[in-house]
N, C-alpha and C positions, 0 to 999 in steps of 0.2 A: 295854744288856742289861736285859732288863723282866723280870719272874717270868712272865708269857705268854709270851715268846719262847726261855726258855730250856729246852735240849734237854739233858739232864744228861749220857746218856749219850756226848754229844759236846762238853763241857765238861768244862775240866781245871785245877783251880789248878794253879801252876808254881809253885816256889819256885828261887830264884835262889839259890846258894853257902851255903845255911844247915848248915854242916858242923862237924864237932867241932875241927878246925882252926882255922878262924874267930872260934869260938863257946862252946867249951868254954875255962874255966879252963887247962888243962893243955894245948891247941893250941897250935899254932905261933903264932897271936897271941895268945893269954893269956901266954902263958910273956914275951913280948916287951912284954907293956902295952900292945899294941895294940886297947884297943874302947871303947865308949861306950854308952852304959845302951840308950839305945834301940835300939842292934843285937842286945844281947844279953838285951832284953826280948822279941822278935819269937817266935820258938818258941812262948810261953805265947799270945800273942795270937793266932798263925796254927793253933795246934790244934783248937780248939773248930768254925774253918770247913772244916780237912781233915776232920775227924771225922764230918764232917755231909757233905761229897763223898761220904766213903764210904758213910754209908749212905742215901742218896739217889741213889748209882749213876754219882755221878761218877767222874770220876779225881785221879787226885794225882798229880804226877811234877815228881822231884827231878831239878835241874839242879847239877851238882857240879865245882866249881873243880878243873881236875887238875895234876900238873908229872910229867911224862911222863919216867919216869928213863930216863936212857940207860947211857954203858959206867959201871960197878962200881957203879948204884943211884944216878950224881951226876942231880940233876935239870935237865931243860932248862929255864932260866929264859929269858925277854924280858928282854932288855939294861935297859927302863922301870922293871922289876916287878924288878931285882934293886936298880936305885940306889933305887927309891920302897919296896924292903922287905929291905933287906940281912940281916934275920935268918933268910929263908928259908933250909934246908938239906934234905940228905938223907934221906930217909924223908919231908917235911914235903910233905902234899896226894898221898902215893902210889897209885895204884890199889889197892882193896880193904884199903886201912889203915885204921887206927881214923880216926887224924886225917881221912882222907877222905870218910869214912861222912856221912851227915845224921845230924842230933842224933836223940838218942835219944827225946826229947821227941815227933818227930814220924817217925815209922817206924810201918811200912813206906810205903816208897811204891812205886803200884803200878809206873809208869817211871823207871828210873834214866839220865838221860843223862851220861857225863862231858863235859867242855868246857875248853877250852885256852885261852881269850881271855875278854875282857868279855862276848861274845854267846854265849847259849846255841844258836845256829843257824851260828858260825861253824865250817864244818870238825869239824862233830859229823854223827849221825846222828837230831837233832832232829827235822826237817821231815818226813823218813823214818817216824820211828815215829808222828808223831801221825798224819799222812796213812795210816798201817795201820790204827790204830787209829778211824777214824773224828772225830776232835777235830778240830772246827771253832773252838772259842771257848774265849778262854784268861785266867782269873787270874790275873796276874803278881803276886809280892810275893818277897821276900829283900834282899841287902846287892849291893854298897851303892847308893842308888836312883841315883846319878849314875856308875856304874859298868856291872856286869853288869847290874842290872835295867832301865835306860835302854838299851840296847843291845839286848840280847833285846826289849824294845818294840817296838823301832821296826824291827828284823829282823820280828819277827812280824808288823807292821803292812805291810810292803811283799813280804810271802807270804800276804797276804790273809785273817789269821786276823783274826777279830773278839775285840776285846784288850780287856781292863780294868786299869788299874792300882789296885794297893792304896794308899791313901797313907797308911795307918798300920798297911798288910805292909810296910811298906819300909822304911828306916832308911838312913843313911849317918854318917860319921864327925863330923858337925855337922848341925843341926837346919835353919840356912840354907844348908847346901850340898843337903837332901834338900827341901827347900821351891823350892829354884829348879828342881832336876831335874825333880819334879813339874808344877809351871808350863810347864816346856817341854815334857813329854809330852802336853800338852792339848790339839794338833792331830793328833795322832797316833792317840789312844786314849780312852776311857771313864777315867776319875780318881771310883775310889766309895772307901767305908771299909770297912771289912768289917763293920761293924753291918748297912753297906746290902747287901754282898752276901749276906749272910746269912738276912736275910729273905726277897730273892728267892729264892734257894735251895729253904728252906724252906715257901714258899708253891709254889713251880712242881709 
């Protein structure tokens, strides 16, 4: 993606899981101890390039971790995701909850998708809305880069969107577990910083 070839109004940063759950002190991983500086640095560093989407014409669209409650409000967890995060409970990731919401930091955004898996394409109406909307080319950055944003990649990559990844939008729970993710998305996708997306941005 060159500052010549970029089309704004059909360019869209993504952000992957960046939710008050996640990310907030008082979320269902705050409360539990679960993050690490660099997940919970990303907000500050991914504002400055939503802000400039918006007023340059792009888009913005929040991709959001859901747990889909079923009978009395109990959530449906993945058998994976209850032994890999046993503090998960009721109310915690529910539709239109606080804990659910994207940080406040970076609101609004103009697409909200929820999502049930690592892939923001799996069994959502993702592909759906950007193909409405005109978006051909996509920023990816959010948690955790060997997680949902490696997955959403490489989903986006084989429905033919033209991808970039952030690699310091992204973050994961270790510095060398988001440093290998990274590595492996490099046949897949564009791997810029957002200094570099930024400028072309701003030059296009």
């Amino acid at each position: 993606m060159s500052a010549e070839m970029i089309s704004l109004e059909k360019t869209a940063l993504l952000t992957v899981d960046l939710q008050n759950d996640f990310l907030h002190p008082e979320g269902a991983y705050g409360r539990a101890g679960q993050s690490a500086p660099e997940i919970a640095a990303l907000p500050a560093r991914i504002r400055p390039l939503a802000e400039l989407m918006r007023q340059k014409g792009g888009w913005f669209v929040s991709t959001q971790f859901t747990l889909v409650p079923a009978k009395g409000g109990e959530p449906l967890i993945s058998p994976h995701l209850k032994k890999m995060r046993p503090f998960l409970k009721k109310g915690d990731f529910a539709p239109a909850s606080w804990g659910h919401s994207l940080v406040e930091e970076l609101q609004p955004a103009d697409l909200t998708v929820e999502k049930v898996a690592y892939s923001a394409f799996y069994m959502t109406r993702m592909e759906w809305v950007l193909r409405k909307c005109g978006i051909e080319k996509l920023i990816i950055g959010g948690i955790v880069t060997n997680g949902g944003v490696a997955s959403t990649v490489r989903d986006a990559h084989v429905r033919d969107f033209d991808t970039t990844v952030l690699s310091d939008g992204s973050a994961a729970f270790t510095r060398e577990i988001h440093e290998t993710a990274i590595a492996a998305l490099k046949p897949v996708c564009r791997v810029a910083t957002i200094a570099e997306v930024t400028a072309e941005i701003a030059a296009a």
